[in-house]
C-alpha positions as CSV (number, residue, x, y, z in Angstrom):
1,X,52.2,31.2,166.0
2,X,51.5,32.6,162.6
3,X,53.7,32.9,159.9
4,X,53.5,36.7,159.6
5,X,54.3,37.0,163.2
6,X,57.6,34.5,162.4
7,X,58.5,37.0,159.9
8,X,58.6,39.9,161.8
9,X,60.9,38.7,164.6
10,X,63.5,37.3,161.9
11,X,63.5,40.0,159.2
12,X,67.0,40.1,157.4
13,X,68.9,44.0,157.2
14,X,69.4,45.7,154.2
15,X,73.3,45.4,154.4
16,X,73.2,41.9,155.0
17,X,70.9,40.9,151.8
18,X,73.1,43.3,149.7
19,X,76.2,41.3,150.9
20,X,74.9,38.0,150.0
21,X,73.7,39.1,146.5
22,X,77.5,40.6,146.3
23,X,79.0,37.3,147.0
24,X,76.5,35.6,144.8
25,X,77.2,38.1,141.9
26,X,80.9,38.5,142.3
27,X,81.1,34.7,142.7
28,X,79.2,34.0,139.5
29,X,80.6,36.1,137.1
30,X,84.6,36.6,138.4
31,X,85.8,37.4,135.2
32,X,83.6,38.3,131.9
33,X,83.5,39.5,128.5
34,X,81.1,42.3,127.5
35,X,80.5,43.9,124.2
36,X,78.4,46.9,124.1
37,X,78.7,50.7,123.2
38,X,80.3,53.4,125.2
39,X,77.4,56.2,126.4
40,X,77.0,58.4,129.7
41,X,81.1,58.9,129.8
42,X,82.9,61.1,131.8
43,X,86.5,61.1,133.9
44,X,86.6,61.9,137.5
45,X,89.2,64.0,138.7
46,X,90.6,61.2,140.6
47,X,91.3,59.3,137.1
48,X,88.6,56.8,137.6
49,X,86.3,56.8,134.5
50,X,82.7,56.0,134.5
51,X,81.1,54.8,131.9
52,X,77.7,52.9,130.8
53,X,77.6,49.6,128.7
54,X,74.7,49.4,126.5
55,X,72.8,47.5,123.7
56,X,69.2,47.6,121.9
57,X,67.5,46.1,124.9
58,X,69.9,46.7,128.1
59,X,72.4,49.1,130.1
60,X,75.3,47.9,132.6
61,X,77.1,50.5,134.3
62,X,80.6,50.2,134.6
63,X,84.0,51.6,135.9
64,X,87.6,52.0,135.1
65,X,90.1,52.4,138.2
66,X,93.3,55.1,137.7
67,X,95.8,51.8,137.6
68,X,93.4,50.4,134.5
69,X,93.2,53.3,132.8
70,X,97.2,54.3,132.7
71,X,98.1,51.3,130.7
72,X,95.5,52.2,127.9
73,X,96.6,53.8,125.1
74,X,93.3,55.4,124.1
75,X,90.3,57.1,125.7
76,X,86.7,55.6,125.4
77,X,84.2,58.3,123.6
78,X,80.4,57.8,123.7
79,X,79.3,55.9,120.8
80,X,82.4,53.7,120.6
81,X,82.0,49.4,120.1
82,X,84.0,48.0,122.3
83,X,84.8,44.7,124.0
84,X,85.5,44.9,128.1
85,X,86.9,42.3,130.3
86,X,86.0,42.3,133.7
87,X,84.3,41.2,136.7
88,X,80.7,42.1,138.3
89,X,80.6,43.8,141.6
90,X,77.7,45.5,143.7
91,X,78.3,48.9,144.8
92,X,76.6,48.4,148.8
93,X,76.2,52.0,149.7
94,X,74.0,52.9,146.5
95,X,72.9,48.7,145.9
96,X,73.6,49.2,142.8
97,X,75.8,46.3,140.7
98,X,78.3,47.5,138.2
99,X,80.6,46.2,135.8
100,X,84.5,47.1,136.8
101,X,86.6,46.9,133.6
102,X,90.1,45.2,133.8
103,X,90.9,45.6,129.8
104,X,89.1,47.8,127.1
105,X,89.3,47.1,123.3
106,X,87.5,49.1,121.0
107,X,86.0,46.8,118.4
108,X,87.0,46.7,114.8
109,X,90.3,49.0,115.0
110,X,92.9,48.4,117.3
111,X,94.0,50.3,120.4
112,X,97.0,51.5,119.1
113,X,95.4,52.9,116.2
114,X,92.5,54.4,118.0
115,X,94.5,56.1,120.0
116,X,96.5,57.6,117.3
117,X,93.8,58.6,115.8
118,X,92.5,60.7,119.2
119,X,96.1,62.3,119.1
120,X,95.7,63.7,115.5
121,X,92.5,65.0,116.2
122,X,93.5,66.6,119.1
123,X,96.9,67.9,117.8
124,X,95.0,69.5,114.6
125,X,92.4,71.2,116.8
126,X,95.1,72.6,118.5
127,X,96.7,73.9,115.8
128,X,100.3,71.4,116.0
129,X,100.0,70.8,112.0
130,X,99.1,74.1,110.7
131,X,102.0,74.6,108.1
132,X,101.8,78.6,109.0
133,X,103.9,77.9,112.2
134,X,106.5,75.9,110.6
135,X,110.0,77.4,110.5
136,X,112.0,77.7,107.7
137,X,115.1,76.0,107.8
138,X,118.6,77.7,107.4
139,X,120.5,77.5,104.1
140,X,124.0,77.5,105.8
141,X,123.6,75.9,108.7
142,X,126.8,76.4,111.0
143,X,125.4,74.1,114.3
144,X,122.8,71.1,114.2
145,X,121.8,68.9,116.9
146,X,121.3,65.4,116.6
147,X,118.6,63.5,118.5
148,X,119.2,59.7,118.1
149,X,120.4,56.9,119.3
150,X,123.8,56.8,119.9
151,X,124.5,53.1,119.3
152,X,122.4,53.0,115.7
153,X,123.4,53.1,112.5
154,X,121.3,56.5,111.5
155,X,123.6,58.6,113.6
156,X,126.7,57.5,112.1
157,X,125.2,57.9,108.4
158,X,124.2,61.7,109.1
159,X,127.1,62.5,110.6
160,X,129.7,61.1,107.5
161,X,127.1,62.9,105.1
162,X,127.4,65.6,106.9
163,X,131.5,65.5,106.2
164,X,130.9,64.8,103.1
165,X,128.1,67.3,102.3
166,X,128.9,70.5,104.6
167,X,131.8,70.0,106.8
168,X,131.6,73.2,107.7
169,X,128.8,72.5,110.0
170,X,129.5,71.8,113.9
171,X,127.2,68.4,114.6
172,X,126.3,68.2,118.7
173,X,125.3,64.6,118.9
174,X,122.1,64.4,122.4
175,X,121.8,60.7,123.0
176,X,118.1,59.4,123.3
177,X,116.5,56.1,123.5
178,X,114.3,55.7,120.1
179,X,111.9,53.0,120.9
180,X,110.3,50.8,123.8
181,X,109.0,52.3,127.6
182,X,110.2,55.7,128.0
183,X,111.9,56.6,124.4
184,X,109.1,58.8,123.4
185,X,109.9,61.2,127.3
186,X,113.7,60.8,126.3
187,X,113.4,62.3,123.0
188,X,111.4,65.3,124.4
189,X,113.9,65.8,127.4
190,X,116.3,66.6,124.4
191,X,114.5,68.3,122.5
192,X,114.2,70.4,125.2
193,X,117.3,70.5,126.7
194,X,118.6,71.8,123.1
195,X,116.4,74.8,123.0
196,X,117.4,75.6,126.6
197,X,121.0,75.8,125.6
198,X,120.3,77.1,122.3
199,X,117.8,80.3,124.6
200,X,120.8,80.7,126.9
201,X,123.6,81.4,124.5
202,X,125.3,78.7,125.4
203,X,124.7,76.3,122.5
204,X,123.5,78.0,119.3
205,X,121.8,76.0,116.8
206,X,120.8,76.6,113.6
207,X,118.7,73.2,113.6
208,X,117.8,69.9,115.0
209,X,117.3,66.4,113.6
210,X,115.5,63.4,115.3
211,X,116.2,60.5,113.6
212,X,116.0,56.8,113.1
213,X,116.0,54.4,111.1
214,X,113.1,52.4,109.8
215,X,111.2,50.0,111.7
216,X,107.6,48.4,112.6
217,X,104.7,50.3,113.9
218,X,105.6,49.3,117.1
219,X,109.0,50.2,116.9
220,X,108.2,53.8,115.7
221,X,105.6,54.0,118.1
222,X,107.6,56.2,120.5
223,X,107.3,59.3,117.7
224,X,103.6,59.1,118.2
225,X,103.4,60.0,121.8
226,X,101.8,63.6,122.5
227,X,105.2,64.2,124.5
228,X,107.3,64.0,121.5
229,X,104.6,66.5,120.1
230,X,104.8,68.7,122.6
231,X,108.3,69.3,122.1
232,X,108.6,69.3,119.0
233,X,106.0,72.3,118.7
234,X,107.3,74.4,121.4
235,X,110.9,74.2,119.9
236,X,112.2,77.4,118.9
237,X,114.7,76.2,116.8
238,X,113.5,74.4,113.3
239,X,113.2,70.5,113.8
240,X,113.3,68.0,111.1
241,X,111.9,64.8,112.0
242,X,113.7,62.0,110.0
243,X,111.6,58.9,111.6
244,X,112.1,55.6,109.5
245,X,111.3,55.1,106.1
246,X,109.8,56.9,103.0
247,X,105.9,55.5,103.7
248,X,106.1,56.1,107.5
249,X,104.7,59.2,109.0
250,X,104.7,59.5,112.5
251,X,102.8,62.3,114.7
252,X,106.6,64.1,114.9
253,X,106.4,63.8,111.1
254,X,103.5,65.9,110.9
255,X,104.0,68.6,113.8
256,X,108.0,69.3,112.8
257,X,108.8,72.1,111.1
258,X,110.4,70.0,107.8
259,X,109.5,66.1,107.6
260,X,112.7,64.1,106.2
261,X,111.7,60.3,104.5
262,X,115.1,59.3,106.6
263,X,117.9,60.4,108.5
264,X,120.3,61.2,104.8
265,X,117.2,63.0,103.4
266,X,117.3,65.5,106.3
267,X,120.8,66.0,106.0
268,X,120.4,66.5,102.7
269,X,117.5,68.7,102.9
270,X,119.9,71.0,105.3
271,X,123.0,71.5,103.7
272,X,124.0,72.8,100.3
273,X,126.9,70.2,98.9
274,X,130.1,72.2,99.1
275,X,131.3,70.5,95.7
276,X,128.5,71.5,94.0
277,X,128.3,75.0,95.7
278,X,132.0,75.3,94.1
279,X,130.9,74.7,91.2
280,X,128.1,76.9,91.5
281,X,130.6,79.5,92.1
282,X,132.6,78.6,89.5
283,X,129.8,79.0,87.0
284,X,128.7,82.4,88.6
285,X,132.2,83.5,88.2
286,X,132.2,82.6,84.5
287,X,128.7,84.5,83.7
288,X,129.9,87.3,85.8
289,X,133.0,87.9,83.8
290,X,131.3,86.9,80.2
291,X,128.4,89.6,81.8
292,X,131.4,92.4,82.5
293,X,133.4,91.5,78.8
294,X,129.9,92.3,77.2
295,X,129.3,95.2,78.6
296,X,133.1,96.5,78.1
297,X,132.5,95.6,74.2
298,X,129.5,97.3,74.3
299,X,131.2,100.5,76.1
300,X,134.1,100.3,73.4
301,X,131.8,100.2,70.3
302,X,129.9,103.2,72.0
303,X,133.0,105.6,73.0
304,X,133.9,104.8,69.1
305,X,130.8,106.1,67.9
306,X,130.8,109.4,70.0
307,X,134.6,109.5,69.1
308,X,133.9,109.7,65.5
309,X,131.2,112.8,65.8
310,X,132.0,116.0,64.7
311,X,131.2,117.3,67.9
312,X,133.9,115.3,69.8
313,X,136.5,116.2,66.8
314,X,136.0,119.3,66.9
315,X,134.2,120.5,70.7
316,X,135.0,124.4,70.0
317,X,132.9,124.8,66.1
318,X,129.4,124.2,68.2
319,X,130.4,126.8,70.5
320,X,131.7,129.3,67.4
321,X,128.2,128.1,65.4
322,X,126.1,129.1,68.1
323,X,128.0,132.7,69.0
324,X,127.7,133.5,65.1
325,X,123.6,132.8,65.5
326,X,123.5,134.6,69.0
327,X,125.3,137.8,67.4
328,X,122.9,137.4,64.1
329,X,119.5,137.2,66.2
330,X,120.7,139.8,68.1
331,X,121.4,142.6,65.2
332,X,117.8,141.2,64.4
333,X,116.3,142.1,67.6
334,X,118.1,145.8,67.1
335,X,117.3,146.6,64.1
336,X,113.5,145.8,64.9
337,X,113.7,147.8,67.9
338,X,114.8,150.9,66.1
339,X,111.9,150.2,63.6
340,X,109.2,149.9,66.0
341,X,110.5,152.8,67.5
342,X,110.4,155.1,64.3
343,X,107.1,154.5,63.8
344,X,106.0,155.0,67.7
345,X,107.7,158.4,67.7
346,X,105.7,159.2,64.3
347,X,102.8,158.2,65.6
348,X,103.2,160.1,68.6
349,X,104.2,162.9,66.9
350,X,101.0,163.0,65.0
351,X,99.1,162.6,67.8
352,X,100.3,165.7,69.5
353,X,99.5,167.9,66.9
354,X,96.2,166.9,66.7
355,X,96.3,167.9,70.3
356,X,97.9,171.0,69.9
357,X,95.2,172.0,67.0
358,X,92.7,171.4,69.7
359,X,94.3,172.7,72.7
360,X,92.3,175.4,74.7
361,X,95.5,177.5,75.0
362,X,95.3,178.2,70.8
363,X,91.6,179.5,71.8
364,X,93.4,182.2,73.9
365,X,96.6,183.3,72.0
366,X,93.8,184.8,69.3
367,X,91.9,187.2,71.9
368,X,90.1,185.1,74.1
369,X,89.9,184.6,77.9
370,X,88.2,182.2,80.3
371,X,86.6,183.5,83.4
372,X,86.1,181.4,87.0
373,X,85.7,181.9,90.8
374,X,87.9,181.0,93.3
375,X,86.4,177.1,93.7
376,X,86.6,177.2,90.4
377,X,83.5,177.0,88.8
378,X,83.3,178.9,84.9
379,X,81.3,182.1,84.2
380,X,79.0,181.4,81.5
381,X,77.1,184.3,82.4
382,X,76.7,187.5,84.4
383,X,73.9,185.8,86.6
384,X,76.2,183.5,87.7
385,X,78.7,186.0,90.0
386,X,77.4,188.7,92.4
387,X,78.8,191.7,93.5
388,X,81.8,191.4,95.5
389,X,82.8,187.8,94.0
390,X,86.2,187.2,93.3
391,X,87.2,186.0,89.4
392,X,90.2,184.6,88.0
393,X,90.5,185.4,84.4
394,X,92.8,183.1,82.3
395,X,94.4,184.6,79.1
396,X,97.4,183.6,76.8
397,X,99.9,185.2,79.0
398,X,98.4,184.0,82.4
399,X,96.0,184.9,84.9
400,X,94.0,188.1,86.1
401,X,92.0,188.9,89.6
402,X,89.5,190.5,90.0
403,X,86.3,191.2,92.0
404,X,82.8,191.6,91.0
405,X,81.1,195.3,91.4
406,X,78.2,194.7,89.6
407,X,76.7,191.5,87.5
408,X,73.8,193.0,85.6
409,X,73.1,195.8,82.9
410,X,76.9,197.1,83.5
411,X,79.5,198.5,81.3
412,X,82.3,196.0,80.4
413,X,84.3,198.4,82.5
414,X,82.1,197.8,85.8
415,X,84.4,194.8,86.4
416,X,87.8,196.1,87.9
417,X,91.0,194.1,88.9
418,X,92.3,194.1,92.1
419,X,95.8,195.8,91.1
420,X,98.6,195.5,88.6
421,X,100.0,192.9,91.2
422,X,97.2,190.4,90.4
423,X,98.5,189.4,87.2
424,X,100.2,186.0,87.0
425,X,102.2,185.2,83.8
């Protein structure tokens, strides 16, 4: 029998020749260190990440499981060095073999700070440090809630400056964890819890501190979570974070609406210091009156003055010096008048007899008459009546009418009047 026939009456399955290179693989390599960079990323909405390991000369492809990926505190990004631990697997229905990540560092900067770093980025695209949404805080503040740990010493500090400081201010103490597993969701169940009361009515505030005292990174850590954050940013009423000491500044540091160096400094920051408001009164008071004696003086010195003017002595001699110039400008204005009348009555006067020398009516008192037809039009000259017109003749002593007999090569007697009745004086 030949060989080729042998072969094809024991030929091995695909299934069966993947599962033995998966045992030999798996079995091999159980548990392996990998450094390469981070390309081809994306997150599945089951949480599993995907993810391809690569080098100048090589690619692995590789996955992170939901459980994996909940315990890291940062998120892989294409183009990121980093070191993975983990074990070699085949994936049967594709036969493809892949690398499945058990722990993820990125190389050259810790976890912790990458992920820190994600979070700022993130929060500043978002708009959580832009100091145009910050709140100012109140300058006599009559409520504040605390947000701190009700066992540490931060608490009892703001709370005796707050006595000594402003006692006038009511100080609602929220208890909350401040560091280690589930601090960072504690402080942002209080914070919003607080603004809840504070929306309702039933617990106004005027502010709220979150405070502790200093610490190590780690410690502080819970202040960088995006949950704090989220809080903090939604809060309606102002927040001043007060997170450790002067040269730490935490992710609440940078999204509150005041950042404190500690726990006194944001009492401080808050209230005014009733002794030296007093004296701040005191010292108001003391301008204010030196302000109100000044201008008194100055009133005094300037009554004094008016009092010693002749017009105050003596109030009625204006009104007698003014009636002696009224009655003086008006004898003025009379005896103008009668002037300018003289002379327009002379004038006039001269006027009408130059009138009167030239008057039509002198014409007629020496012999004269003026002859016209009825529509009165003047007779210059027999041809310009016809028999049977009708004249009025004007003389001195009024008016005669007559009618025409004839116009031409007559007597002066051819023209007759009407009758003795036709004469108008």
């Amino acid at each position: 029998m030949s060989a080729a026939a042998k072969l094809d009456r024991d030929p091995i399955t695909v299934s069966a020749l993947t599962a033995q290179l998966r045992g030999l693989i798996e079995g091999r390599f159980p548990s392996v260190w990998v450094a390469g960079e981070v390309s081809n990323y994306t997150k599945a909405t089951s949480g599993h990440m995907y993810l391809t390991l690569k080098d100048a000369k090589a690619q692995l492809k590789a996955v992170l499981f939901r459980g994996v990926n909940l315990r890291m505190k940062f998120e892989p990004r294409d183009g990121l060095d980093v070191i993975a631990r983990g074990r070699l697997t085949v994936y049967e229905p594709r036969g493809d073999y892949q690398f499945q990540i058990e722990e993820l560092h990125p190389q050259g900067v810790g976890a912790a700070e990458l992920a820190l770093r994600q979070l700022k980025e993130k929060l500043l695209a978002k708009g959580y440090f832009d100091p145009r949404r910050k709140k100012p805080l109140p300058h006599f503040p009559a409520r504040v809630g605390l947000i701190a740990s009700a066992s540490g010493a931060a608490v009892r500090d703001m709370i005796e400056l707050f006595a000594q400081r402003w006692p006038l201010a009511e100080v609602i103490v929220r208890p909350s964890r401040v560091q280690g597993e589930g601090a960072a969701e504690e402080v942002a169940v209080a914070v919003r819890l607080l603004n809840r009361l504070h929306a309702a009515g039933k617990l106004r505030l005027d502010a709220i501190i979150i405070g502790r005292g200093g610490g190590s990174t780690e410690d502080l850590w819970a202040f960088n979570e995006e949950a704090v954050a989220d809080a903090i940013f939604h809060s309606t009423v102002p927040v001043i974070s007060a997170v450790g000491h002067e040269v730490d500044v935490t992710v609440a540091d940078l999204v509150a609406d005041h950042r404190a160096e500690t726990p006194s400094a944001a009492v401080v920051a808050l209230t005014p210091h009733r002794l030296e408001l007093m004296a701040g009164l005191v010292e108001a008071r003391t301008r204010l009156r030196d302000a109100v004696d000044r201008r008194l003086h100055l009133a005094r010195q300037r009554l004094d003055m008016l009092a010693s003017r002749p017009a105050l002595r003596r109030p009625l001699q204006r009104i007698h010096d003014l009636e002696q110039r009224l009655d003086n400008t008006s004898a003025r204005l009379n005896r103008a008048a009668r002037v300018r009348l003289d002379s327009a009555a002379e004038r006039l006067a001269a006027v009408a007899s130059r009138l009167d020398t030239l008057s039509p009516l002198n014409v007629l008192r020496r012999g004269y008459s003026l002859t016209h037809t009825t529509d009165g039009h003047l007779v210059h000259d027999p041809a310009d009546v016809r028999p049977g017109d009708r004249l009025v003749t004007r003389v001195a002593g009024g008016e005669i009418e007559s009618h025409v007999i004839a116009s031409s090569g007559t007597q002066s007697g051819d023209v007759f009047p009407t009758g003795p009745d036709n004469l108008t004086t």
